[in-house]
C-alpha angles and dihedrals in degrees: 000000000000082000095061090043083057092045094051098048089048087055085049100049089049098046087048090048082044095052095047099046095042093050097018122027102025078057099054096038084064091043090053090043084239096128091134088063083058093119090041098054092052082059092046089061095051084052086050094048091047091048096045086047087043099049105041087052089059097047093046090037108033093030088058091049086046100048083044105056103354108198079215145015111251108233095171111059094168090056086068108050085055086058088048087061097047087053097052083042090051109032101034099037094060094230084168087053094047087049089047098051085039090059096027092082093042089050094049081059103050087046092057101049088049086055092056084063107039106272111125100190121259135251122205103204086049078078100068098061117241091010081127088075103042104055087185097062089038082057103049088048089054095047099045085049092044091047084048093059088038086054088057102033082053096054087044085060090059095042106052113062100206080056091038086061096053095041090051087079080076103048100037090090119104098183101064108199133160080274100060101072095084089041086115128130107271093237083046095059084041097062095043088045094049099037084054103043080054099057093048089055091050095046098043102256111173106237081234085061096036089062098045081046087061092046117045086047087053081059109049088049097050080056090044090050091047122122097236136112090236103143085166088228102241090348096073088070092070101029124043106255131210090247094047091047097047086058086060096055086042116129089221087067093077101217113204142318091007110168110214119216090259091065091252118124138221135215104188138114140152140210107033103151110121095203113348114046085194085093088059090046096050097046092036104245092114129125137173108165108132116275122217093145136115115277130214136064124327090240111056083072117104110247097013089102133052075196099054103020085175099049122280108271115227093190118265091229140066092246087035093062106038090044094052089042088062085037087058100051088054088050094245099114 
């Protein structure tokens, strides 16, 4: 039974990705002189399907569980709709999609040229014998490598300031909600899409995995970025948690480079596992003391910097803030 209403959802999703691409997206790639991204553009409506199913089930499902036992109260209503926007531009405009077809060309080539010389590609999940057969496990492998990488590429966020910079547009709010989680610089989103389209083109990754990877990672985020009290009891010691994420946003933290007000510095920060906190666990930046603290930068706080006596301004709006990241960078903000 539960394998013909499966059946039966999976006819109507691709009637529905049929019907859009034949009377809506085919129409607007000829428009644009873009015949050549026709395939592409097929892909780009399944992306769009997913993110309009997948977002409406957040809003109906986590705003319920927000409205019901909020972890804060929001001050700043305005801050949010502006997340609301960064999370329509990312999830229903396909940008990993974008990173994996802009690589995808580049890869071919590379591939090509390491045939030549004997090298036949690699497949990661070629390493666990018989995981072919078993797309779950195939899945889970992906997803664990793929959180490892995102544990390092997250830390290097905090520790470079020129990336800092770019990755404060996150944590700049101080409102955390289920729509915070795709407030990112724009540059920012394009690295970690690309670096990780790339990967899964190195390591093998179907392009059907590699969809239900990016999504099931979108998801648990978007949990994670809630403004609930969830701590997800001993759970929270093998998923990322919405407490042990918040710490991490915490202003108390201190992310890098935050300038206190004697003029000293500080380079520390805690939680930055996306999915598995065992990362955290295993390199010691782990954390899971209970969080009802502000969250945001140090120094948006009046008084925390001889710089921005006032409190530093990160911008209110979406061209605000991705204006004043690369302002910043420059050392003109």
């Amino acid at each position: 039974m539960f394998s013909t209403f499966a059946d039966a959802i999976a006819n109507l999703f691709s009637a529905a990705q049929d019907w859009l691409f034949e009377h809506v997206a085919i129409h607007i790639v000829y428009a644009l002189g873009l015949a050549a991204y026709t395939e592409q553009a097929f892909d780009a409506v399944e992306w769009f399907l997913i993110g309009v199913i997948e977002v409406t089930l957040l809003w109906v499902v986590l705003g319920a569980c927000e409205r019901f036992a909020p972890a804060q109260t929001i001050a700043d209503r305005r801050a949010v709709l502006t997340d609301v926007f960064y999370t329509l531009l990312h999830r229903l405009g396909g940008f990993a999609l974008v990173a994996f077809a802009l690589v995808q060309t580049v890869a071919d080539d590379i591939e090509g040229s390491l045939r030549l010389i004997g090298y036949n590609g690699f497949d990661l999940d070629a390493l666990w014998p018989g995981v072919t057969d078993r797309p779950w496990v195939s899945f889970t492998l992906y997803l664990v490598f793929f959180d490892f990488v995102d544990y390092w590429f997250h830390r290097g966020q905090h520790r470079f300031n020129w990336w800092w910079q770019l990755h404060a547009v996150h944590h700049s709010q101080r409102d955390m909600t289920l729509w915070s989680d795709n407030r990112n610089h724009l540059l920012d989103d394009l690295l970690r899409d690309a670096v990780f389209a790339l990967l899964a083109i190195a390591i093998g990754v179907p392009p059907g995995q590699f969809v239900w990877l990016v999504v099931a990672t979108r998801a648990i985020q978007s949990v994670q970025h809630a403004n609930v009290r969830w701590d997800f009891g001993g759970l929270g010691r093998v998923v990322v948690s919405p407490q042990f994420h918040r710490r991490h946003h915490a202003v108390e933290v201190g992310h890098p480079p935050a300038e206190l007000s004697d003029g000293g510095k500080r380079y520390y920060g805690v939680n930055y596992a996306v999915l598995f906190p065992v990362w955290d666990m295993l390199f010691g930046t782990a954390d899971f003391r209970r969080f009802d603290g502000a969250c945001g930068i140090d120094d948006q706080q009046p008084g925390h910097s001889r710089r921005f006596p006032a409190g530093r301004d990160y911008g209110r709006g979406f061209l605000a803030q991705q204006w004043l990241a690369i302002a910043r960078i420059l050392g003109r903000a």
